[in-house]
Backbone as JSON Lines, residues from 0, in Angstrom:
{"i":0,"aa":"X","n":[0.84,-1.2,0.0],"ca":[0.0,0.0,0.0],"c":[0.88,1.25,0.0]}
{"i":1,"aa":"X","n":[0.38,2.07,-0.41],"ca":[1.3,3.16,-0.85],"c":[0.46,4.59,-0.06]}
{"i":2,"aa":"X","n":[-0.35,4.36,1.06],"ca":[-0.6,5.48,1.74],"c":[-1.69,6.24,0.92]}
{"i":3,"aa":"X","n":[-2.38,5.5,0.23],"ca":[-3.57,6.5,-0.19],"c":[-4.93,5.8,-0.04]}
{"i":4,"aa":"X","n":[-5.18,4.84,1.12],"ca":[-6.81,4.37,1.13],"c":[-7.19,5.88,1.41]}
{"i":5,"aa":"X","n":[-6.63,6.7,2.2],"ca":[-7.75,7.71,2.96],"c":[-8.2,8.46,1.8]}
{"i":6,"aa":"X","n":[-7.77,8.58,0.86],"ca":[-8.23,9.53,-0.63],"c":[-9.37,9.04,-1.16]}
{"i":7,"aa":"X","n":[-9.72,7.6,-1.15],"ca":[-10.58,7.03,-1.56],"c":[-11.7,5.78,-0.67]}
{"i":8,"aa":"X","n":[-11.56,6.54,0.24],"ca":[-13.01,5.87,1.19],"c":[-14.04,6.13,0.76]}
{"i":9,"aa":"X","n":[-14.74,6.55,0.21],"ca":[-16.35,6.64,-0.31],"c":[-15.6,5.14,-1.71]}
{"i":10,"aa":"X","n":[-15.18,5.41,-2.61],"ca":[-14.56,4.25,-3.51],"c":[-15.44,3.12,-2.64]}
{"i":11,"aa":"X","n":[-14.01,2.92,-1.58],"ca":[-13.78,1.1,-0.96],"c":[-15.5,1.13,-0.24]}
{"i":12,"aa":"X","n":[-16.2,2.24,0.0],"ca":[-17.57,1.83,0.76],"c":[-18.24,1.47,-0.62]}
{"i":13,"aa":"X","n":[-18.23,1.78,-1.57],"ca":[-19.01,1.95,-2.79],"c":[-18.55,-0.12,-3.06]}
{"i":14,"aa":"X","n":[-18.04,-0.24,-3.01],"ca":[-17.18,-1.52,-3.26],"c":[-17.53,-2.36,-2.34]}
{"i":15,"aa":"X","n":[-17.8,-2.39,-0.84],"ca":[-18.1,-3.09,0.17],"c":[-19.41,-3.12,0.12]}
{"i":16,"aa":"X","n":[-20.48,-2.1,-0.47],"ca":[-22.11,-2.19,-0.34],"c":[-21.99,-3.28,-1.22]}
{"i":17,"aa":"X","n":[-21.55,-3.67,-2.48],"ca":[-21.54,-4.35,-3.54],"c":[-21.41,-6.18,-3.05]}
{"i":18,"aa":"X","n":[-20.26,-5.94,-1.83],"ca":[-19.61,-7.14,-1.66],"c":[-21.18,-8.69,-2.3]}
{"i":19,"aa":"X","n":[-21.89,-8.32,-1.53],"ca":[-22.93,-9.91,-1.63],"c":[-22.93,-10.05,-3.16]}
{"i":20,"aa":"X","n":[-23.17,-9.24,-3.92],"ca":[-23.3,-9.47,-5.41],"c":[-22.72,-9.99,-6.15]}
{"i":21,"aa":"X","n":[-20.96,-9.7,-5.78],"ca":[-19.75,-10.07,-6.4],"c":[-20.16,-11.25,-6.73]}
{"i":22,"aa":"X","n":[-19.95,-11.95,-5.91],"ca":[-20.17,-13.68,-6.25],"c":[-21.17,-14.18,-7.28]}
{"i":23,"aa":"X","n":[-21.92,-13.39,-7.47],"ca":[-23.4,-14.35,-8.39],"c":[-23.16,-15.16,-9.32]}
{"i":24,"aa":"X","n":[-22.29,-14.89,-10.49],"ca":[-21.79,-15.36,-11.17],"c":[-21.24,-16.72,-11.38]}
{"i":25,"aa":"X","n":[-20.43,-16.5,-10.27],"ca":[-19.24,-17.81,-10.02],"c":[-20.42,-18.72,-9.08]}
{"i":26,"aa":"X","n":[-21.28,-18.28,-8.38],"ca":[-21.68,-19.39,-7.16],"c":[-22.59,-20.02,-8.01]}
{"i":27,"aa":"X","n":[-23.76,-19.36,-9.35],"ca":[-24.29,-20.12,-10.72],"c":[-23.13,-21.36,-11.27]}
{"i":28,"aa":"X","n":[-22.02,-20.68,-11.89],"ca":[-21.27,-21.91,-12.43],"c":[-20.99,-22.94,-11.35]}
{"i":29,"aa":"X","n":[-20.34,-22.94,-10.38],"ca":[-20.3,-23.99,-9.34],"c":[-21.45,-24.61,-8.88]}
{"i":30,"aa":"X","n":[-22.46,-24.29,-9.05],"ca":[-23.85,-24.86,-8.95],"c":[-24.59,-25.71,-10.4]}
{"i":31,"aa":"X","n":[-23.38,-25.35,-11.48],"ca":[-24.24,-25.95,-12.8],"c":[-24.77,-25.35,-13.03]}
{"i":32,"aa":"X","n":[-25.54,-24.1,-12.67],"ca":[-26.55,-23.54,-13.75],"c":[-26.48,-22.64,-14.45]}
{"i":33,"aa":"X","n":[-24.93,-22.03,-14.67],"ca":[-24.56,-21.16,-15.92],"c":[-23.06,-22.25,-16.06]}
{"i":34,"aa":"X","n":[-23.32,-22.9,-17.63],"ca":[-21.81,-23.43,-18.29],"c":[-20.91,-22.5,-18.22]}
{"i":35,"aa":"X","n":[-19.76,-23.49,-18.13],"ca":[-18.45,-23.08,-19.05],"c":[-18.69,-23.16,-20.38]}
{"i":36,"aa":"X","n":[-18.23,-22.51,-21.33],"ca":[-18.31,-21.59,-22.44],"c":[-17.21,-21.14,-23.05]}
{"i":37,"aa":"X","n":[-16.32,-21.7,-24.24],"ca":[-15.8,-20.92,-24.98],"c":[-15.51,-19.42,-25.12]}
{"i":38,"aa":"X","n":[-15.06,-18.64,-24.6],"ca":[-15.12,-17.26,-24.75],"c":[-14.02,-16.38,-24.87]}
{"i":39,"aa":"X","n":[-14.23,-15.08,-25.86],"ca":[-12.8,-14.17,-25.89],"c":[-12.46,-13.91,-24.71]}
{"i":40,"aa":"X","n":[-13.09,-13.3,-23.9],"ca":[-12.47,-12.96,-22.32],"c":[-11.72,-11.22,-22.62]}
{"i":41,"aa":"X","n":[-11.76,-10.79,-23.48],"ca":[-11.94,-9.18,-23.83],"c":[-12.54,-8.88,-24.48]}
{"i":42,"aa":"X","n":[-13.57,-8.51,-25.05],"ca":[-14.79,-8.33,-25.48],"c":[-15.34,-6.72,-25.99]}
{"i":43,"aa":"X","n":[-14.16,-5.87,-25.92],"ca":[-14.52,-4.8,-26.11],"c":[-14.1,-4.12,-27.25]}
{"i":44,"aa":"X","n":[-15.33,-3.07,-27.19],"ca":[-15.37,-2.84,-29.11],"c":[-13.95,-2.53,-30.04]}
{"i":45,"aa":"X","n":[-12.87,-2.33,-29.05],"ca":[-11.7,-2.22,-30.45],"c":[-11.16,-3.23,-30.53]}
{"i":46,"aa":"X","n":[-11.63,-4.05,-30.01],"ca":[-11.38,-5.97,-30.51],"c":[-12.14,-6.42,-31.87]}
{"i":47,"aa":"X","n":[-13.13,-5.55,-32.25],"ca":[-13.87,-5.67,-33.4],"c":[-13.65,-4.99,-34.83]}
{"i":48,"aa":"X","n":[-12.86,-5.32,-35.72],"ca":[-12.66,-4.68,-36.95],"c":[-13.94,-4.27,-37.46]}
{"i":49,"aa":"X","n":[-13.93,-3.11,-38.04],"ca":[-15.61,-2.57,-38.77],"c":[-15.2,-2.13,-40.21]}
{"i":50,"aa":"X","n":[-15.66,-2.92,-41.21],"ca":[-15.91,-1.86,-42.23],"c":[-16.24,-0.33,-42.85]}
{"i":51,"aa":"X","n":[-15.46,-0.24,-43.54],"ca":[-15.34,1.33,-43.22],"c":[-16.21,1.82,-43.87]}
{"i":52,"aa":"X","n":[-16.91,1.25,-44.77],"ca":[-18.19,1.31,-46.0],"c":[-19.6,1.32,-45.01]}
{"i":53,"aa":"X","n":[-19.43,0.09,-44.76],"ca":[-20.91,-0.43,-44.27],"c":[-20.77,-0.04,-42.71]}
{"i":54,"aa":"X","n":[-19.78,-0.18,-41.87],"ca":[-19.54,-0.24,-40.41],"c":[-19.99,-1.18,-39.78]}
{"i":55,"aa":"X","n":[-20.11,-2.43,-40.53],"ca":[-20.52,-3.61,-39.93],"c":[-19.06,-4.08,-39.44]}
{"i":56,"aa":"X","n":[-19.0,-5.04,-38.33],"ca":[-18.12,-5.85,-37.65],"c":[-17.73,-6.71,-38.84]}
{"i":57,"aa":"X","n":[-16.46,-6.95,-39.34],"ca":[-16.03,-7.85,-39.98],"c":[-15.17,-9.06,-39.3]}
{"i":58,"aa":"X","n":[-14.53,-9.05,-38.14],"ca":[-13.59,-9.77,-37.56],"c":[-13.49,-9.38,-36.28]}
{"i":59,"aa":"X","n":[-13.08,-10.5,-35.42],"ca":[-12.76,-9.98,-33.74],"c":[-10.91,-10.22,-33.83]}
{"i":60,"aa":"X","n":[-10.73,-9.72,-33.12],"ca":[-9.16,-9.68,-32.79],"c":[-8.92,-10.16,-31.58]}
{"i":61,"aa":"X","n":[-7.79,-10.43,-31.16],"ca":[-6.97,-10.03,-30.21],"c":[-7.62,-12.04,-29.41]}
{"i":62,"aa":"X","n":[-7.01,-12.44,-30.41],"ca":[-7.73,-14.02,-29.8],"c":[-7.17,-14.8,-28.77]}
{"i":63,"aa":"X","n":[-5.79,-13.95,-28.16],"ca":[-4.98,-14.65,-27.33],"c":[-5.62,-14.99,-25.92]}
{"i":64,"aa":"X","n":[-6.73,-14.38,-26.06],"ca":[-7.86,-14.43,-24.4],"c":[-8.62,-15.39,-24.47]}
{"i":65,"aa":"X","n":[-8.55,-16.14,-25.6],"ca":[-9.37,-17.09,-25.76],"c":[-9.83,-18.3,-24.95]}
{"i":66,"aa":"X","n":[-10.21,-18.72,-24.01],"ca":[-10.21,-20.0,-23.41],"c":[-11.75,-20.13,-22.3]}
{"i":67,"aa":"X","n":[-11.59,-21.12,-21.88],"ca":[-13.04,-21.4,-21.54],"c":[-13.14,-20.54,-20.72]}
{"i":68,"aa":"X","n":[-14.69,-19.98,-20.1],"ca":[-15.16,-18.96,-19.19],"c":[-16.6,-19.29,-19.3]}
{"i":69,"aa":"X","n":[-17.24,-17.45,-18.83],"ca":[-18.46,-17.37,-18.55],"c":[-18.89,-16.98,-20.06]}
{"i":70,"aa":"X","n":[-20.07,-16.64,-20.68],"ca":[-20.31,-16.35,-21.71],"c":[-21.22,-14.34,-21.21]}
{"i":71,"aa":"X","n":[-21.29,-14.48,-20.15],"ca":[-22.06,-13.41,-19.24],"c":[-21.08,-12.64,-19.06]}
{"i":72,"aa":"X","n":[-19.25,-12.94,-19.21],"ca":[-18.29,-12.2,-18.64],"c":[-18.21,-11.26,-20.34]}
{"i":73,"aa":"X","n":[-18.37,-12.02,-21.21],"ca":[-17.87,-11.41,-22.18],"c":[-18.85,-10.33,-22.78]}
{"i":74,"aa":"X","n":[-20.14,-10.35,-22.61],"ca":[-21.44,-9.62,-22.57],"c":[-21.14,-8.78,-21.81]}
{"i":75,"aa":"X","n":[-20.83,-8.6,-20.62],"ca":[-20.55,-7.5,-19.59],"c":[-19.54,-6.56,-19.73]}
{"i":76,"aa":"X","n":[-18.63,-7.38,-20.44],"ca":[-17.39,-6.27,-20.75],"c":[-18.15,-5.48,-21.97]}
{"i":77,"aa":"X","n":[-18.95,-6.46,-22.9],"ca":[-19.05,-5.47,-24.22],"c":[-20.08,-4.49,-23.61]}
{"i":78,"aa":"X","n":[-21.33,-4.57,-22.2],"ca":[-21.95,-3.49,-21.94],"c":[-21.25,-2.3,-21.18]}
{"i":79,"aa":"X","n":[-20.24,-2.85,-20.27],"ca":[-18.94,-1.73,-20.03],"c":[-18.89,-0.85,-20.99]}
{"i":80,"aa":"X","n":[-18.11,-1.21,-21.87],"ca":[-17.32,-0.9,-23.02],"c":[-18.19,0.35,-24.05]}
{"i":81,"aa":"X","n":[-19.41,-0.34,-24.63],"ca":[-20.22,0.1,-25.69],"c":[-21.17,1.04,-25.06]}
{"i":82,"aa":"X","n":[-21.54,0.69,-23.7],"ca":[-23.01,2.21,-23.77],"c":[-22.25,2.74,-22.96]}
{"i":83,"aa":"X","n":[-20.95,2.72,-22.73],"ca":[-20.53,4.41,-21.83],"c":[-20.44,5.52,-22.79]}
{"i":84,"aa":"X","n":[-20.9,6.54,-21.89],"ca":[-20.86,8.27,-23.07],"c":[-19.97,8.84,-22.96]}
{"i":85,"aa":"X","n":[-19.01,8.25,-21.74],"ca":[-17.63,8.78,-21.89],"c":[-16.38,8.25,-21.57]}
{"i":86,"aa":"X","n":[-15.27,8.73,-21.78],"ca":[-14.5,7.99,-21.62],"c":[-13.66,7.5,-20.09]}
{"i":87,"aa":"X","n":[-13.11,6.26,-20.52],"ca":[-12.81,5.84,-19.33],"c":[-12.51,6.4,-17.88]}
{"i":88,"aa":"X","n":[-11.7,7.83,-18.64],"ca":[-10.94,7.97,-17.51],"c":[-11.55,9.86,-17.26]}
{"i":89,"aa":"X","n":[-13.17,9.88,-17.57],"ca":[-13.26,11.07,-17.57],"c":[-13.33,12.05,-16.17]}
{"i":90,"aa":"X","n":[-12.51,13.03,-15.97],"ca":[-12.92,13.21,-14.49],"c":[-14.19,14.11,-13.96]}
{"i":91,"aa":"X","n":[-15.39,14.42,-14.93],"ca":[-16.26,15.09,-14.98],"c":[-17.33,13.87,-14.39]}
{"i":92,"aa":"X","n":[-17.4,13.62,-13.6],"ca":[-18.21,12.23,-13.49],"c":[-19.93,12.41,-14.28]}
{"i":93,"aa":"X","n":[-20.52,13.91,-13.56],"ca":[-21.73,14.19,-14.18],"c":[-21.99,14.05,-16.19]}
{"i":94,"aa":"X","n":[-20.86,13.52,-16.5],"ca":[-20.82,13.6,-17.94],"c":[-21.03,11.97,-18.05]}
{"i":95,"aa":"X","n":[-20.9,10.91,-16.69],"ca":[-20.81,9.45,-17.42],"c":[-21.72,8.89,-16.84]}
{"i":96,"aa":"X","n":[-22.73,7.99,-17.58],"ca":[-23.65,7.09,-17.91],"c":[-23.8,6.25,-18.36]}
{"i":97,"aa":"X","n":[-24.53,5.07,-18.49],"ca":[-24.54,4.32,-18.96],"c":[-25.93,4.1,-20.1]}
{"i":98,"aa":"X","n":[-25.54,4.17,-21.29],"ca":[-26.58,4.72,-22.69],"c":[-27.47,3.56,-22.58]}
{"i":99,"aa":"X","n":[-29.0,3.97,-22.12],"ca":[-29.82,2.25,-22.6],"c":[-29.96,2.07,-23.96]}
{"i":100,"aa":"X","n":[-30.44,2.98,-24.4],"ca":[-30.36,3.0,-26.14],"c":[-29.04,2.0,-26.82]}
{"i":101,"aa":"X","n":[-28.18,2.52,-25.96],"ca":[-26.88,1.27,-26.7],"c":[-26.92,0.14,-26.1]}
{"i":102,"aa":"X","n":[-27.76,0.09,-24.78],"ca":[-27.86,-1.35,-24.26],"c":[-28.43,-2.22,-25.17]}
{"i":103,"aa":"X","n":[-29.74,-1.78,-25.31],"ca":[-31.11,-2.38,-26.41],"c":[-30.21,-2.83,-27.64]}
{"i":104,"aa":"X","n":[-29.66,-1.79,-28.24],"ca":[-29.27,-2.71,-29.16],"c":[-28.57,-3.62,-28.92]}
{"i":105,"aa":"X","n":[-27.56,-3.63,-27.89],"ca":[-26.51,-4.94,-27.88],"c":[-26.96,-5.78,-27.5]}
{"i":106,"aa":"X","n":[-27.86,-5.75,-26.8],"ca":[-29.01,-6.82,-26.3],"c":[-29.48,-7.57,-27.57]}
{"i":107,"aa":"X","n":[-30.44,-6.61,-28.53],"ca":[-31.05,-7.2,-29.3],"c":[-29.65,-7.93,-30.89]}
{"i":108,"aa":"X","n":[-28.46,-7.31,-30.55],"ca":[-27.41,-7.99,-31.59],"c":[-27.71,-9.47,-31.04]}
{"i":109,"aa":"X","n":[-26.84,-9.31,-29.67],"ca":[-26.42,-10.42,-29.11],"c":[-27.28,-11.48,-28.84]}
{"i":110,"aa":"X","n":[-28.93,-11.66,-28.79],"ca":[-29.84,-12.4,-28.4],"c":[-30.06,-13.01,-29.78]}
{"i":111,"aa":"X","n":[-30.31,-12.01,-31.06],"ca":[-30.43,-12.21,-31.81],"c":[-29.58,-13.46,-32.88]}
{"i":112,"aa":"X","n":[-28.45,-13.84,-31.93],"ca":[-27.36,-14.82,-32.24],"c":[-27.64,-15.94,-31.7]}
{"i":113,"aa":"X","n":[-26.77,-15.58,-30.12],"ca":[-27.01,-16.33,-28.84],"c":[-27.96,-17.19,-29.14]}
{"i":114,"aa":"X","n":[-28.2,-17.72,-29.56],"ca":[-29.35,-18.79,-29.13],"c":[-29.11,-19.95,-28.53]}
{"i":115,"aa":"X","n":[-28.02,-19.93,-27.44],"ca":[-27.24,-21.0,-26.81],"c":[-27.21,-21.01,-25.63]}
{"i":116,"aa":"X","n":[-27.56,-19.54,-25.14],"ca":[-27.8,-18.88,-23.71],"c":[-28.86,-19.92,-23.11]}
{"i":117,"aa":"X","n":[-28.79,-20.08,-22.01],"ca":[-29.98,-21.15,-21.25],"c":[-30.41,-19.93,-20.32]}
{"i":118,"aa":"X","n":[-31.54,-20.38,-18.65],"ca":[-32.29,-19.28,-18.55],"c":[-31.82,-18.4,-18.0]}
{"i":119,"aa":"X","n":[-30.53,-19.51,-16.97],"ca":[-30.15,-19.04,-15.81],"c":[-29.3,-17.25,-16.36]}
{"i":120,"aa":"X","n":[-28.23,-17.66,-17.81],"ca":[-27.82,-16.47,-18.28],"c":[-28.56,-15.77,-18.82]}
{"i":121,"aa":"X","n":[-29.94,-16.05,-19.41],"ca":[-30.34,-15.23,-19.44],"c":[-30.96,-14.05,-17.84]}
{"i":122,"aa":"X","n":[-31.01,-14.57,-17.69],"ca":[-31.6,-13.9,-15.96],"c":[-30.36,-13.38,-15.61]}
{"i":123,"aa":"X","n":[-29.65,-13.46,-15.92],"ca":[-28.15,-12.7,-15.4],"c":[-27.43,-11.33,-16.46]}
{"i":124,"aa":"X","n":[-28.05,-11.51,-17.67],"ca":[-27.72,-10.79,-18.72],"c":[-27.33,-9.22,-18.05]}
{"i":125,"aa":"X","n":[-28.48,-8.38,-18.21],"ca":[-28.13,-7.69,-17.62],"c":[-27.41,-7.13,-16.32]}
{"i":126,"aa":"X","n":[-27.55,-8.3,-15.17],"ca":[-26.94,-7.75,-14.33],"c":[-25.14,-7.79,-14.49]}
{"i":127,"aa":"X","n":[-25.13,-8.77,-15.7],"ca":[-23.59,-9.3,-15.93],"c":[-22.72,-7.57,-16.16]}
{"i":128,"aa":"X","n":[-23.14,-6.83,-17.01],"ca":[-22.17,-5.48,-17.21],"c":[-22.6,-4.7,-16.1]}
{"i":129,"aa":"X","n":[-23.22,-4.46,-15.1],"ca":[-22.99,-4.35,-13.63],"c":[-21.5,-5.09,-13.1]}
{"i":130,"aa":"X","n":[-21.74,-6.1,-13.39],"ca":[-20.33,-7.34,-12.41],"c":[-19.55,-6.73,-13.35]}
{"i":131,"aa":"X","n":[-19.11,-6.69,-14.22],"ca":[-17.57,-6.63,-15.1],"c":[-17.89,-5.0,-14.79]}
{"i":132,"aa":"X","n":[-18.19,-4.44,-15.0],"ca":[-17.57,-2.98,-14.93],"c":[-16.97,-2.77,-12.98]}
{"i":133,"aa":"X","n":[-18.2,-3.57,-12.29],"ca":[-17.64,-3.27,-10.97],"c":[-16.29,-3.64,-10.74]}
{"i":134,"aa":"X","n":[-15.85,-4.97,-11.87],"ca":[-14.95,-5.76,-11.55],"c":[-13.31,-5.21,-12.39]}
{"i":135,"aa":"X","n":[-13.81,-4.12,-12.84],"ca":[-12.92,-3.16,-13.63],"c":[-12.42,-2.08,-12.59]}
{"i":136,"aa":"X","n":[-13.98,-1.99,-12.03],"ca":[-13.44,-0.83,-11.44],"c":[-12.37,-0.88,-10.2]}
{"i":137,"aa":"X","n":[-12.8,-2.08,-9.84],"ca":[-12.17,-2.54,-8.28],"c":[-10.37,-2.78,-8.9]}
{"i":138,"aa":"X","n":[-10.77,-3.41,-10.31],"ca":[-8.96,-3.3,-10.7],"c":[-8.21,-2.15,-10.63]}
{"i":139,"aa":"X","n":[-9.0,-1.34,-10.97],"ca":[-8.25,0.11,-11.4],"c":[-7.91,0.64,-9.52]}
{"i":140,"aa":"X","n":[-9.03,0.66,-8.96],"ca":[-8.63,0.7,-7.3],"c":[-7.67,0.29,-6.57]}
{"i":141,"aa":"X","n":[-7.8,-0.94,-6.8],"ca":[-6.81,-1.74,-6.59],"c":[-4.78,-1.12,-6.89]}
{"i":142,"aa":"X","n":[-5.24,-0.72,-8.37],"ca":[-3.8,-0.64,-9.03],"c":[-3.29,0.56,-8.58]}
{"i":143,"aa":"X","n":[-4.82,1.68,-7.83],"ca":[-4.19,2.97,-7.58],"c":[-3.6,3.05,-6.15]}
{"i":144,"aa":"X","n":[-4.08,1.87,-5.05],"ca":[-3.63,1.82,-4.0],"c":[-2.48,0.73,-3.98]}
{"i":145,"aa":"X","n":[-1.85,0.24,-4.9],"ca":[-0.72,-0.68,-4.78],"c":[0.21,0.47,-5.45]}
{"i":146,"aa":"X","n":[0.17,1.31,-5.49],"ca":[1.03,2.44,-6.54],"c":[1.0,2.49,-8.18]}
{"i":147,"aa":"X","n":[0.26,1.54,-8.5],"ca":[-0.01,1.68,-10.1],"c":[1.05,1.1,-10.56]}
{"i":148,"aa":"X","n":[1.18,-0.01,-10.4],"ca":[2.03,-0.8,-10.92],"c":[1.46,-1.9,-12.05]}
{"i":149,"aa":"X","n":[0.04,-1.57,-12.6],"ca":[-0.03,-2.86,-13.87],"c":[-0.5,-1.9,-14.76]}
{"i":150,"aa":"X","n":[-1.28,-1.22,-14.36],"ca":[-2.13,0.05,-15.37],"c":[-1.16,1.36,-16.1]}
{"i":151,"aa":"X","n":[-0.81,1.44,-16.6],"ca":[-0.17,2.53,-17.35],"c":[-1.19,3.68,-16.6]}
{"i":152,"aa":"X","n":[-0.25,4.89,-16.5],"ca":[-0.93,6.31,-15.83],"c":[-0.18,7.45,-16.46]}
{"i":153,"aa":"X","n":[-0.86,8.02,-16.07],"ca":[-0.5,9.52,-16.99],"c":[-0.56,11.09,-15.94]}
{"i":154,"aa":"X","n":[-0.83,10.36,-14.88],"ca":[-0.96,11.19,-13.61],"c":[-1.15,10.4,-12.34]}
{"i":155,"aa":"X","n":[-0.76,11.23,-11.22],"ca":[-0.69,10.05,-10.08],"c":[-2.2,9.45,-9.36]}
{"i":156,"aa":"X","n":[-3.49,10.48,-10.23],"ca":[-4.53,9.55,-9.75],"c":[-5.58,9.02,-10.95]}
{"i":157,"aa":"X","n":[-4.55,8.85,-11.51],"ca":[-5.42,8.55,-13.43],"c":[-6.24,7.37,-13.01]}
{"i":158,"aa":"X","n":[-5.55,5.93,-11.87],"ca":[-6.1,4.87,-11.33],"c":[-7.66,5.18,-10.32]}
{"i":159,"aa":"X","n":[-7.57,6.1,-9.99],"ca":[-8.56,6.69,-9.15],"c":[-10.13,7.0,-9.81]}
{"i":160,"aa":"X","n":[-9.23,8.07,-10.67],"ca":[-10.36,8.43,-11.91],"c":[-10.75,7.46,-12.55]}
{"i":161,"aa":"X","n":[-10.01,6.5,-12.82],"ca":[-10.53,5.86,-13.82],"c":[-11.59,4.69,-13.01]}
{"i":162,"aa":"X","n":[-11.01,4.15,-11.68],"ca":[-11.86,3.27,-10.56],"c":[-13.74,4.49,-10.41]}
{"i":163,"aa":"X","n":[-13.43,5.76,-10.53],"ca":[-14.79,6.67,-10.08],"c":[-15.34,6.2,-11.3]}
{"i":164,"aa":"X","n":[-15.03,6.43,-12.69],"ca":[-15.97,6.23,-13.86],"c":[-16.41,5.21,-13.87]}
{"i":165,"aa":"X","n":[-15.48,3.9,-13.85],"ca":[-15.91,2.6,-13.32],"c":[-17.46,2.96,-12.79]}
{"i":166,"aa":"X","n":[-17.11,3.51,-11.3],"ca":[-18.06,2.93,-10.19],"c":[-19.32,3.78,-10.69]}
{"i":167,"aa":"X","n":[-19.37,5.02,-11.27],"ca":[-20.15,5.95,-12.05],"c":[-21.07,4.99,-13.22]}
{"i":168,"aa":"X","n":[-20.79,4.39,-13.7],"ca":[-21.0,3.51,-14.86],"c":[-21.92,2.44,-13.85]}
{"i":169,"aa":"X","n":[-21.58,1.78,-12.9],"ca":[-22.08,0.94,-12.15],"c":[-24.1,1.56,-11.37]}
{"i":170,"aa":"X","n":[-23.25,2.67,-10.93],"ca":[-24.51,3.68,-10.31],"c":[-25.39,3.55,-11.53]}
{"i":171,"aa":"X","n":[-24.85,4.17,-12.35],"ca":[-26.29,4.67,-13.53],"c":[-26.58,3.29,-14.29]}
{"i":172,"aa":"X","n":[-26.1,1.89,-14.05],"ca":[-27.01,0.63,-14.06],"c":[-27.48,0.14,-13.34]}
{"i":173,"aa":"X","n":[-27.39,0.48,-12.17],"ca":[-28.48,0.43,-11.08],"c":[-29.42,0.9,-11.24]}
{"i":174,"aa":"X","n":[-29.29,2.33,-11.42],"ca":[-30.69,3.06,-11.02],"c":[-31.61,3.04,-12.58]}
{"i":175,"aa":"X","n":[-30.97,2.19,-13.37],"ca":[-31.23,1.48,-15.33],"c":[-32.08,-0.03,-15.07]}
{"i":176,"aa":"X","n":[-31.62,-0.59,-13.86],"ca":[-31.96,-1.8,-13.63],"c":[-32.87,-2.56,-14.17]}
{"i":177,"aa":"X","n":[-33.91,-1.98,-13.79],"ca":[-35.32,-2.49,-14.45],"c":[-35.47,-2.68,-15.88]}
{"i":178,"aa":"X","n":[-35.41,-1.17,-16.15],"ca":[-35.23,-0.93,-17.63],"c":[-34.39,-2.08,-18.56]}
{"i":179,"aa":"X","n":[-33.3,-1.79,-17.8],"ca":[-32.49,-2.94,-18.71],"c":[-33.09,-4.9,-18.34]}
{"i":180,"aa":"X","n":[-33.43,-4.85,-17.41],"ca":[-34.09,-6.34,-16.79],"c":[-35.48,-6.27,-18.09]}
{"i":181,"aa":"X","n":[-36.23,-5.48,-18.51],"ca":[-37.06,-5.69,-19.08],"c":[-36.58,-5.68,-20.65]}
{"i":182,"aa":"X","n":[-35.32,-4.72,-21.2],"ca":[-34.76,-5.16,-22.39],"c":[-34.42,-6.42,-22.78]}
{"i":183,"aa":"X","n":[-34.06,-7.39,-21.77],"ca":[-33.48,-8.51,-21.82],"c":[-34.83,-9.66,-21.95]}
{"i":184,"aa":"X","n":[-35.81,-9.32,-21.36],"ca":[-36.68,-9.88,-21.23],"c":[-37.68,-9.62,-23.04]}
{"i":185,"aa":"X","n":[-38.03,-9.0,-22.96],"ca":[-38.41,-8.19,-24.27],"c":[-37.53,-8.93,-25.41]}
């Protein structure tokens, strides 16, 4: 530790209300009722080549992540990733959200495929980019109270900022919850 929990106590409380949730995921697969699954395991949109004509997805990249997982982990990163309005590391927090409009569609891409999903993931769909962004964010926390030693930084609380947008992103799918529980459903 490098002497900076006290900078970020609202963070680690924001992170400890969360604690029961963490698990959902993993205590489904150990129970059998969400498979192991083939999956990229980075999932986010500049892993996706787009045509520059049409802007359709032509290819995924970056296949070295490849190996068995959740199929809910890789959905979560792409809802991370795709309906934020800003960027990662923005320090305006009132500027970041999480877009339902871009949910719906990735919902309706991804379902529209998926047809492999059973119920349990489906019932988890949405809450899955809740878990991966929390689970982003807690990295970036993490990396800013070990001194930033895995994350590249560009300032000494770039890890900080970037753990608030995280947890910012998390808030505004909470209080989306429903909304998005009924996109999935729909």
């Amino acid at each position: 530790m490098k002497g900076r929990a006290a900078s970020c106590a609202a963070e680690l409380g924001f992170v400890d209300a969360r604690r029961a949730e963490a698990s959902r995921i993993v205590d489904l697969m150990a129970r059998g009722d969400i498979p192991e699954r083939i999956t990229h395991n980075d999932t986010k949109i500049n892993n996706v080549m787009l045509d520059d004509v049409t802007g359709l997805g032509t290819h995924v990249i970056d296949l070295d992540t490849t190996m068995p997982g959740c199929a809910l982990y890789d959905f979560g990163d792409m809802v991370r990733t795709s309906t934020a309005n800003a960027a990662e590391d923005e320090r305006d927090l009132t500027k970041v959200f999480s877009r339902k409009e871009y949910f719906e569609q990735l919902v309706r891409g991804y379902l529209g495929k998926a047809k492999f999903l059973n119920e349990a993931e489906l019932a988890n769909l949405a809450f899955s980019g809740r878990l991966i962004t929390l689970t982003i964010g807690i990295r970036f926390l993490t990396d800013y109270l070990a001194g930033d030693v895995y994350f590249h930084t560009t300032c000494d609380d770039h890890n900080l900022v970037r753990a608030r947008t995280q947890f910012k992103m998390v808030q505004s799918m909470e209080e989306q919850a429903d909304e998005y529980e009924a996109i999935v459903r729909a």
